[in-house]
C-alpha positions in Angstrom: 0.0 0.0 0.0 1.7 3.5 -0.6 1.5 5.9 2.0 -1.6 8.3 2.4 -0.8 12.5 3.5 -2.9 13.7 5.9 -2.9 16.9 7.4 -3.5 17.3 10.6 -4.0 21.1 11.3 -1.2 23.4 10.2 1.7 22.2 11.6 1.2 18.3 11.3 1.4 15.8 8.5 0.5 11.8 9.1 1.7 9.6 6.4 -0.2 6.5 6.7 0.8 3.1 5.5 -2.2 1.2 6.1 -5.7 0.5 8.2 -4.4 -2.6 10.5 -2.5 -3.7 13.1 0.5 -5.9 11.5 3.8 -6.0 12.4 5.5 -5.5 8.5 3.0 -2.4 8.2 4.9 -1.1 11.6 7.6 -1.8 10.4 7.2 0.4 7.3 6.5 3.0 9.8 9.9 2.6 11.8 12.1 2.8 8.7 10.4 6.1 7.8 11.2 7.3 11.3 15.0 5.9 11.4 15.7 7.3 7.8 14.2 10.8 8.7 16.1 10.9 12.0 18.9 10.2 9.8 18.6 13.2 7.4 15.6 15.2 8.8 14.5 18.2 6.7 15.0 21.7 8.6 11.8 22.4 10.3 10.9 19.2 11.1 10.9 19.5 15.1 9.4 15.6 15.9 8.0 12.2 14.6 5.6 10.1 16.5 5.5 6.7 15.7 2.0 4.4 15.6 1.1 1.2 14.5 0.3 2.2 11.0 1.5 5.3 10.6 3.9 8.3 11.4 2.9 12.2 12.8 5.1 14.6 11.8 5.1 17.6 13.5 6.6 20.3 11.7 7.0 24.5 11.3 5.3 25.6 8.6 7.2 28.9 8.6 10.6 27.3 8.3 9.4 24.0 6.0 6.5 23.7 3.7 3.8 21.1 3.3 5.1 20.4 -0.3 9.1 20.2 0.6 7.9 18.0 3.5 6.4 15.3 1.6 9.0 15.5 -1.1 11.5 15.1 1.4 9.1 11.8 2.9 8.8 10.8 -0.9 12.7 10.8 -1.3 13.7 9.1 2.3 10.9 6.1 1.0 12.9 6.0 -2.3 16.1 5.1 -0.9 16.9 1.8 -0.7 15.8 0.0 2.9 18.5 -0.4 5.4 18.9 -3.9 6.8 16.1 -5.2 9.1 16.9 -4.7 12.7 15.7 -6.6 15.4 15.7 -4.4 17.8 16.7 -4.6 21.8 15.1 -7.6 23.6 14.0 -7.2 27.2 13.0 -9.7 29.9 10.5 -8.1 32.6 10.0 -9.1 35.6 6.0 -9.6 36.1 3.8 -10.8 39.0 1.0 -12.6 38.5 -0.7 -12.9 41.8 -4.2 -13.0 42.1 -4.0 -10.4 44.2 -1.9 -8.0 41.4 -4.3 -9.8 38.4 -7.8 -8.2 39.3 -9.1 -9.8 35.8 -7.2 -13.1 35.9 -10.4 -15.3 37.1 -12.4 -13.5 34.1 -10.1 -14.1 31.8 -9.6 -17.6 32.0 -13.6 -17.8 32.4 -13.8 -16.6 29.1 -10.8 -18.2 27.4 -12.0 -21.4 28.4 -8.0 -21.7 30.0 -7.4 -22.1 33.6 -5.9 -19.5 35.5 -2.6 -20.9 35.7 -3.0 -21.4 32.0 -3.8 -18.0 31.2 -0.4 -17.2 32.9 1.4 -19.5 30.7 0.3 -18.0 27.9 1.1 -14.3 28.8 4.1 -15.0 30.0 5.0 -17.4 27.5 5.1 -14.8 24.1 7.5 -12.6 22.9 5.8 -9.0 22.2 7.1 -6.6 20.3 7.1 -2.8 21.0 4.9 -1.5 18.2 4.4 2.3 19.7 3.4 4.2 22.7 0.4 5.7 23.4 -2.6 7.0 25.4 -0.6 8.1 28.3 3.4 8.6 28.7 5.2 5.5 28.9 2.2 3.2 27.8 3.4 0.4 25.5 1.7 -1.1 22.8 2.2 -4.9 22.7 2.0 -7.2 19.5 2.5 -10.6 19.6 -0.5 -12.0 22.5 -1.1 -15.2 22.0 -4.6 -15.8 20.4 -6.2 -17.4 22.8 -6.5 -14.3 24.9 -7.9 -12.4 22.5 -10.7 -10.7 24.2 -13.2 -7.5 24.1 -12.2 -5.1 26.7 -14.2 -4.7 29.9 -17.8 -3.9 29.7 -17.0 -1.0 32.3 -14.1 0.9 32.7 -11.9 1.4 35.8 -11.3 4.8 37.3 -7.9 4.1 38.3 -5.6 0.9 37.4 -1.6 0.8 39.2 1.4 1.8 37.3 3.1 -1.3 35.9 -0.3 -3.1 35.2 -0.1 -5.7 32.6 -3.4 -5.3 30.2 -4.9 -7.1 27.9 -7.9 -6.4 25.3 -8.5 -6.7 21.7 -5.7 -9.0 20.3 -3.0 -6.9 22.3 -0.9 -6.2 25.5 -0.3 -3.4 27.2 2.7 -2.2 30.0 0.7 0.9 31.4 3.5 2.8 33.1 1.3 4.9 35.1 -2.0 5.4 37.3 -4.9 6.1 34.5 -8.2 4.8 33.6 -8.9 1.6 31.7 -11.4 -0.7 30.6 -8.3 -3.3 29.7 -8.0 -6.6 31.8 -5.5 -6.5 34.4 -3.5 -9.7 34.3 -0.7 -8.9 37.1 2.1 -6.0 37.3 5.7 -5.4 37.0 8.0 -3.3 38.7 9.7 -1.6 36.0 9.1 1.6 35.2 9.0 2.6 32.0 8.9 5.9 31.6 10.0 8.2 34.3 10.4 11.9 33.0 13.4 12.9 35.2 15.4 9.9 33.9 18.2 9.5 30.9 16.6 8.2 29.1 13.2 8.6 30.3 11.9 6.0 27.8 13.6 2.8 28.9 12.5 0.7 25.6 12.0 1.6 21.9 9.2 0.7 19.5 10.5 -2.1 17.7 12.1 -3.5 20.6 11.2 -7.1 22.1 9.8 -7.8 25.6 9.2 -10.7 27.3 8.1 -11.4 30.8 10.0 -13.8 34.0 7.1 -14.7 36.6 8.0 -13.6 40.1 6.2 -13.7 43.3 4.8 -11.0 45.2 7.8 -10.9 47.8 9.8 -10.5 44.7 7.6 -8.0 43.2 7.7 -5.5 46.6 11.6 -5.7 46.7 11.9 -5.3 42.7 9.4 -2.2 43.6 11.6 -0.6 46.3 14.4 -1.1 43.8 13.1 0.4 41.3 11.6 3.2 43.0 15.6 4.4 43.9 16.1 4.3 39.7 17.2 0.8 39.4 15.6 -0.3 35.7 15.3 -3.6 37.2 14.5 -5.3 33.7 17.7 -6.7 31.9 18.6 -6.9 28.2 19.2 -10.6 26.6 21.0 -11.4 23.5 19.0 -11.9 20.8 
């Protein structure tokens, strides 16, 4: 599919490279980002990467809409840069009934046993495709099917920081208090985003992330940890 222009106001232009979630359409999206980062056009002052598309926010008195999408035109013309893989991340992640408010629910609908459900979330290796809603929330691909589930009739007021969420074919780390109709399936200590910190972002869309069960003794000490800046999450080989 080429890519769509959309503006957005003014001083915003979207190029969209298609209407689904899938990973080679994100993809797409990241080597727009990286080869723009590599040779960005003067006035372009920042990219936001989605699933299936890329903001760019730009000053229109410094850098037209036309020499914008020419320069967009000429970064997807050169040749792609090899594919790669990105960081991969092991987090820790409790799964206490306690921590998973939705885990009983889950597995009711699933048809899987609790400890099954588990398994399964724990199991998969996501990938970072963007973040979104809130600082620091990160979109998950790669949830196994047989969670795939509607979100939550009602919504909560208030979920934790370092919930892990579920809804819709897709995972969620939600790095701080917000609203949410997503299931909660257990927490983890890291903290993702923390605005004070170099670099506040501690993973990158296109990144991997998997998860390493702990209990909730583990979780509370991981938690004090990572409350006097310890990441607390380590990087594997890929």
């Amino acid at each position: 599919m080429m890519p769509r222009f959309l503006d957005c106001g003014e001083c915003a232009l979207t190029v969209e490279f298609g209407d689904r979630i899938d990973d080679a359409v994100t993809a797409r999206v990241l080597a727009l980002d990286a080869a723009l980062a590599s040779d960005p056009p003067v006035g372009l002052d920042e990219t936001v990467p989605t699933y299936r598309s890329l903001m760019l926010h730009y000053d229109p008195l410094v850098l037209s809409r036309d020499r914008l999408v020419a320069a967009v035109r000429v970064a997807l013309d050169r040749p792609a840069p090899p594919q790669v893989a990105g960081r991969h991340w092991r987090l820790p992640a409790c799964y206490d009934p306690a921590l998973a408010e939705d885990l009983s629910h889950v597995a009711a609908v699933t048809g899987l046993s609790p400890e099954a459900v588990v398994r399964q979330h724990a199991g998969a290796t996501y990938r970072v495709a963007m973040y979104g809603f809130a600082p620091g929330w990160a979109y998950l691909t790669g949830l196994p099917a047989a969670l795939t589930l509607p979100r939550r009739e009602g919504p909560r007021d208030r979920i934790p920081g370092g919930s892990l969420l579920i809804a819709g074919g897709l995972a969620i780390v939600a790095a701080l208090p917000m609203p949410s109709g997503w299931h909660i399936l257990g927490r983890t200590p890291v903290r993702l985003f923390e605005p004070a910190r170099e670099p506040a972002f501690l993973i990158a869309p296109g990144d991997r992330l998997s998860f390493d069960p702990v209990d909730a003794a583990m979780l509370a000490a991981l938690e004090v940890r990572a409350a006097a800046g310890e990441p607390v999450l380590r990087e594997v080989a890929s």
